[in-house]
C-alpha positions in Angstrom: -14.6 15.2 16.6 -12.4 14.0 13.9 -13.4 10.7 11.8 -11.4 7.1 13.0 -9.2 6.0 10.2 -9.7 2.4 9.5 -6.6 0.3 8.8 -6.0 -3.3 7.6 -5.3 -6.1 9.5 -2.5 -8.1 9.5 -5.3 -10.7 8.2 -6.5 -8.5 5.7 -2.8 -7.7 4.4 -2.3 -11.3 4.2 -5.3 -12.2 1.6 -5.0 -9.6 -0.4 -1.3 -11.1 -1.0 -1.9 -14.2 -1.3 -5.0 -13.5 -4.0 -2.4 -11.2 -5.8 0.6 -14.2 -5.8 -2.8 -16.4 -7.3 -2.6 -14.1 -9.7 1.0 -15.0 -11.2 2.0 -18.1 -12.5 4.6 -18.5 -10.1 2.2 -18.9 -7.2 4.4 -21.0 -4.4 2.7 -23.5 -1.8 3.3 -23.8 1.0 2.9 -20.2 1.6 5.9 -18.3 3.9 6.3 -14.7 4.5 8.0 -13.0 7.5 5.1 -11.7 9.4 7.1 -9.3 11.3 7.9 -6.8 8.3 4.4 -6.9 7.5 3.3 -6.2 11.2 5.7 -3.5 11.2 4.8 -1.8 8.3 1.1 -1.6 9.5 1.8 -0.7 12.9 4.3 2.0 11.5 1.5 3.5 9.0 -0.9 4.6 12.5 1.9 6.8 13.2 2.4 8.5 9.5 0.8 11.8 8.9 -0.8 11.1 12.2 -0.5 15.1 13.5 -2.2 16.4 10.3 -5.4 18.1 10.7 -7.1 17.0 7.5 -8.0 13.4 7.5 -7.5 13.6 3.5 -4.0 13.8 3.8 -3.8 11.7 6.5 -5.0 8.5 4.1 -3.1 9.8 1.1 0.2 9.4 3.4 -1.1 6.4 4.8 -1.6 5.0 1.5 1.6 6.2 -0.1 3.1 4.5 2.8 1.7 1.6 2.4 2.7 1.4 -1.4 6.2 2.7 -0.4 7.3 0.6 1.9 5.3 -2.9 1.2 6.7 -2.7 -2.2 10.8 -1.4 -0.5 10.9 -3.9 2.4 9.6 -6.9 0.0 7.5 -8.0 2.9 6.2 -11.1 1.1 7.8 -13.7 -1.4 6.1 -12.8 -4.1 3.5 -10.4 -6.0 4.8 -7.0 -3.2 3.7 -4.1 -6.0 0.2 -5.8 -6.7 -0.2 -6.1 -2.8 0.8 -2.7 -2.2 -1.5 -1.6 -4.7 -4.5 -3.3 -3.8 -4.2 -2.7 -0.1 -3.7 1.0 -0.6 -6.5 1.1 -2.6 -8.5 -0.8 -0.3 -7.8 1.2 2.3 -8.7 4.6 0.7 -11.5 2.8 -0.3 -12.2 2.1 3.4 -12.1 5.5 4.5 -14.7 7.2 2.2 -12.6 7.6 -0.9 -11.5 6.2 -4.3 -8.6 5.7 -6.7 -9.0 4.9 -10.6 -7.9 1.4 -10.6 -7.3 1.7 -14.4 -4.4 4.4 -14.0 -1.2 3.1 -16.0 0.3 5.8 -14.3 -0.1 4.3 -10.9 1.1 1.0 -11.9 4.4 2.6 -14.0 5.1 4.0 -10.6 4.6 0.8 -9.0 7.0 -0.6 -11.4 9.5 1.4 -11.1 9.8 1.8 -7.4 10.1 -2.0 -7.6 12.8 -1.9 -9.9 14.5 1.4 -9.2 14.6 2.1 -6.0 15.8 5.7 -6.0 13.7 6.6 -8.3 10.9 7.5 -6.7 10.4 9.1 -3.1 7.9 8.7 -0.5 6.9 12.4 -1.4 6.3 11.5 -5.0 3.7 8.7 -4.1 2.4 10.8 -1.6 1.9 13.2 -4.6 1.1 10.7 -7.3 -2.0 9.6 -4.9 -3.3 13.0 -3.5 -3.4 13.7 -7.8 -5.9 10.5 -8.0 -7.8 10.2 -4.7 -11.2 11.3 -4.9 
């Protein structure tokens, strides 16, 4: 029998965002998102790396997907890298493992998938976080 993943809540997505927007000085109230691209995202994410046999891989895809596509789709108004971030790690927190929170690299790449858009793939989180996880 293979271990139950456990994923966030729409809820849970929800505060993490709005304690990272808290976190800038540009912090808007009232507070407005499209709940629907989050939704999606998080329903979507049950689905990635779903048919892998080794539930390590399965959260370091579900994580990179999380980072990838929170921070692509702009799912809320405000603070998307530092959401993605803290819910991925969350998550693999979650699920019996850890990330360094104090990797520049993983921020860098936060950055620039933010900013660049074709910089970075879905792969290359994927990699970035299988290279942290522990």
């Amino acid at each position: 029998m293979t271990e139950t993943i456990c994923y966030p809540s729409l809820n849970d997505t929800i505060v993490i965002n709005k304690m990272a927007a808290k976190l800038t000085k540009d912090y808007v109230q009232p507070y407005e998102f499209e709940a629907r691209k989050v939704f999606d995202v998080l329903e979507a994410m049950k689905y990635i790396g779903s048919n892998h046999p080794d539930r390590r891989t399965k959260v370091v895809k579900k994580a990179a997907w999380l980072i990838y596509m929170i921070t692509h789709r702009q799912t809320f108004p405000e603070a998307n890298k530092r959401t993605a971030w803290l819910l991925a790690r969350e998550f693999i927190r979650r699920n019996g493992y850890s990330i360094p929170f104090e990797d520049n690299q993983m921020y860098e790449m936060q950055q620039e998938i933010g900013v660049y858009h074709d910089t970075y793939s879905l792969f290359d989180v994927e990699a970035r976080i299988n290279g942290l996880m522990r």
